[in-house]
N, C-alpha and C positions, 0 to 999 in steps of 0.2 A: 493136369499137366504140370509137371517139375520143372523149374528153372535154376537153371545156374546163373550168377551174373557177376564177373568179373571182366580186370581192365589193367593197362599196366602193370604187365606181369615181366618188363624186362629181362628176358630170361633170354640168354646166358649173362647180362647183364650188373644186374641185382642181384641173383641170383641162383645157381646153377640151374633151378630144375622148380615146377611150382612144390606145394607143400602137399605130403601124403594125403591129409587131410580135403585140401581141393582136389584132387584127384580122385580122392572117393564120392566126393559131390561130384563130380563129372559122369562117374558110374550110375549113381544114383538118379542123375538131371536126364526128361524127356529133351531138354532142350537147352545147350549152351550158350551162352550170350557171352560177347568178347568185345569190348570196348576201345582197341587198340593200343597201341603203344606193347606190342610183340617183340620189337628190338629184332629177330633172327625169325627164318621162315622154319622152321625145327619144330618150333612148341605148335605151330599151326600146322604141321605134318600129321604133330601126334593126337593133337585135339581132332582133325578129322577122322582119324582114322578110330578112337577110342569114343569120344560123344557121339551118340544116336544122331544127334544134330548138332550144327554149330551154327549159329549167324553172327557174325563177326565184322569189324571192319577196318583200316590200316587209322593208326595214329600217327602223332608229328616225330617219333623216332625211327619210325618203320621207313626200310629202303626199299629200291626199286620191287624187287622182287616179291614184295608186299604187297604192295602199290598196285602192281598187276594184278595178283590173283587176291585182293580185294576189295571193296568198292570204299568211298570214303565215308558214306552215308548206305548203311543196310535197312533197307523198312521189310519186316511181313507180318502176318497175322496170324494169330496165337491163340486157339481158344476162342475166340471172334474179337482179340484185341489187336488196332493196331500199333505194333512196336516200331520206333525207330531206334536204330544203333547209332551214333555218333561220338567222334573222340571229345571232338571240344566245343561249349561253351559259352566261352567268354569272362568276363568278369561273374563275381556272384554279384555282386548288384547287380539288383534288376532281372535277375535269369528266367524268373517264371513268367515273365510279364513278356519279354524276348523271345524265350522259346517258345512260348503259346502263340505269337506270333507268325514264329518263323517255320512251327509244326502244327497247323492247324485241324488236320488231319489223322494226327497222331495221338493216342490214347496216352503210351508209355514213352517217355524218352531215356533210352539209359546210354549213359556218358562218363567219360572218366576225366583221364590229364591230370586232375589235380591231385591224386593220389589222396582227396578229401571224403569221406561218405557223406551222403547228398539226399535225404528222402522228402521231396513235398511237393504239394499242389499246387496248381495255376489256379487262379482263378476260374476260366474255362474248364478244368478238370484233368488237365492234361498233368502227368504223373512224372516226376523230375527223379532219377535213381541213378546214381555215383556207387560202386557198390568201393570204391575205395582203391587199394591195392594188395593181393596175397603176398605178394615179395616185397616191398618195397615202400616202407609206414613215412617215410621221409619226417613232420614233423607232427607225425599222429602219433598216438600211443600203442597203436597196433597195426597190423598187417590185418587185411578184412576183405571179402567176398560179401554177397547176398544171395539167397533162395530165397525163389518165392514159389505162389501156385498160384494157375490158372483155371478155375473153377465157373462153370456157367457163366463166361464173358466176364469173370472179374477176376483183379491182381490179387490173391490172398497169401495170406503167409508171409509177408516180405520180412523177412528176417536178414539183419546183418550179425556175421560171425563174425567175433577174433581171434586172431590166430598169435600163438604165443612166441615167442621168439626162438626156441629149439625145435619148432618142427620144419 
């Protein structure tokens, strides 16, 4: 199973529109992952309607209209992993030790907000994934997504893209 995994895609915001590039990963992805921070209900029109799947869920820029039609926290299982979606957090100090805490449950946790890329383990096992931002590098060097695969109950392939600044 293909994954897509992006977050903070501010779109109309940042950006007009996400990058061809992530769009063909969408094509590509059994299964979208969205980390919030949408800005406008538009790109989550066309994300449902073009991903085979999406589980998604509303970040701290997203309005009402967001907020409704998505939950703040998405969990389900993937391959026999469980994933949760969540925007935020917290500080990094400390996040593995926090999240593993406060997702005990939870295999994968992918997250955004900080427009940081984010890949590591809890001590418990539980899997920490920021895939960054496509639109929007604020004080990174690149604009960035992640793929991965879901292979016999485990996360392979996690790979983070960057994306160059004319696409």
């Amino acid at each position: 199973m293909r994954l897509l995994l992006i977050a903070d895609t501010h779109v109309p915001k940042r950006a007009r529109d996400l990058p061809a590039e992530v769009w063909a990963a969408v094509d590509e992805a059994d299964v979208v992952i969205h980390a919030g921070d949408w800005v406008e209900p538009e790109l989550l029109d066309r994300l449902q309607s073009r991903a085979r799947r999406l589980v998604a869920c509303w970040g701290n820029n997203d309005g009402a209209e967001l907020r409704r039609r998505l939950p703040e926290r998405a969990d389900v299982v993937l391959g026999g992993l469980r994933f949760t979606v969540v925007h935020e957090t917290g500080a990094a100090t400390g996040r593995e030790a926090r999240m593993a805490r406060e997702y005990p449950d939870t295999d994968v946790l992918v997250f955004g907000h900080s427009h940081i890329p984010w890949d590591t383990v809890a001590k418990t096992g539980l899997r920490l994934l920021n895939p960054g931002s496509p639109t929007d590098r604020r004080r990174q060097p690149y604009c960035t997504y992640t793929t991965a695969t879901v292979h016999a109950g485990a996360l392979t392939d996690v790979r983070l893209h960057r994306l160059h600044r004319d696409e």
